[in-house]
C-alpha positions in Angstrom: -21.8 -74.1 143.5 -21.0 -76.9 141.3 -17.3 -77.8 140.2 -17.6 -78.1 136.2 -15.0 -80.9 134.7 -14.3 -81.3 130.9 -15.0 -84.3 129.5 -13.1 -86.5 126.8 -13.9 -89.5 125.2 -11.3 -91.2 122.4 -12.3 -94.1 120.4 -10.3 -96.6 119.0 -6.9 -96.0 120.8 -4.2 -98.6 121.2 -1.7 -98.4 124.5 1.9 -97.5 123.4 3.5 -97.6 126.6 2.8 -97.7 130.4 3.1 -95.2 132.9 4.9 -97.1 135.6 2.1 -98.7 138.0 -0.1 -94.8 137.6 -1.5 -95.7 134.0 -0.4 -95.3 130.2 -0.2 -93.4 127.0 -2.4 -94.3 123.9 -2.2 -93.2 120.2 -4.8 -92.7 117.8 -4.6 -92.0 114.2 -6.0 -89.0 113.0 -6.0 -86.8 110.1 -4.7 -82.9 110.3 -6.3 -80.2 108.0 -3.9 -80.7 105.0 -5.3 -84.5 105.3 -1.8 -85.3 106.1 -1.4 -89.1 109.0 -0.6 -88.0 112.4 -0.5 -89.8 115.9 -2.5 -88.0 118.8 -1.2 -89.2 122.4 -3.3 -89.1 125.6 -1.7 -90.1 129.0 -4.6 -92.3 130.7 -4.3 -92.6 134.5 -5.9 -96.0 135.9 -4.1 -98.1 138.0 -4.9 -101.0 135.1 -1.6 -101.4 133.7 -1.5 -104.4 131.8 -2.4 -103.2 128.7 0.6 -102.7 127.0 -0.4 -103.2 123.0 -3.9 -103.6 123.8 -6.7 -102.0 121.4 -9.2 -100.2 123.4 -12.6 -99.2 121.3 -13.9 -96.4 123.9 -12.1 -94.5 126.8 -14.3 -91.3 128.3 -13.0 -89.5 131.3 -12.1 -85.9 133.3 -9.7 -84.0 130.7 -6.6 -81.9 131.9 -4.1 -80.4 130.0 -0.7 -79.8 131.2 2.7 -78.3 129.9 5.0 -80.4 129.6 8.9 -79.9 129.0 11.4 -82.6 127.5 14.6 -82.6 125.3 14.1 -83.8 121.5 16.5 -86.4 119.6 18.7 -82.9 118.8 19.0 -82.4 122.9 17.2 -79.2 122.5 14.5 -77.9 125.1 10.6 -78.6 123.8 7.6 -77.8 125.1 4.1 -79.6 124.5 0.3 -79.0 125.7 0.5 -83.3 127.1 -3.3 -84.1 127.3 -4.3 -86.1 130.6 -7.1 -88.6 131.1 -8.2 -89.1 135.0 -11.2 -91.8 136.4 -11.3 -93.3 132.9 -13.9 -95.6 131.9 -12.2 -98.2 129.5 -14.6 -100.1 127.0 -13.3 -103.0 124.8 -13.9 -106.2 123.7 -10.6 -107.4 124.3 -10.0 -106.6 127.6 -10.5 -109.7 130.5 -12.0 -107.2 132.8 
């Protein structure tokens, strides 16, 4: 019996802030259905951490989603489905590594 693990691959991300030394969240720019500019974020966990700013052409990885629980600008209680990004594979042309 084989274990099956989703797969996710993001293009063109740039790091918005690090994860302590466990990894980092990126953005990427995407369009909703109305057409309307949003911000998807993905929390990418590598032990790489000095990215911070850093445009990244291609990440593809093992996909998990997770609920997630924090307290908005108004100090109420949200909830949000935080996608996670484990053993990634970073491509970029920037990158010294």
């Amino acid at each position: 019996r084989q274990n099956i693990v989703a797969k996710v691959i993001i293009e063109n991300a740039t790091v918005e802030n690090l994860l302590g030394q466990k990894g980092y969240t990126v953005s990427v720019s995407s369009k909703d259905a109305s057409g309307s500019e949003k911000k998807l974020y993905y929390k990418i966990w590598s032990s790489e951490t000095q990215l911070q700013g850093a445009k990244l052409d291609k990440i593809t990885g093992d996909l998990s989603v997770r609920l997630e629980e924090y307290t908005d600008k108004n100090g109420q209680p949200k909830s949000v489905a935080a996608i996670h990004v484990n053993n990634p594979l970073i491509e970029s042309a920037d990158l010294p590594f």
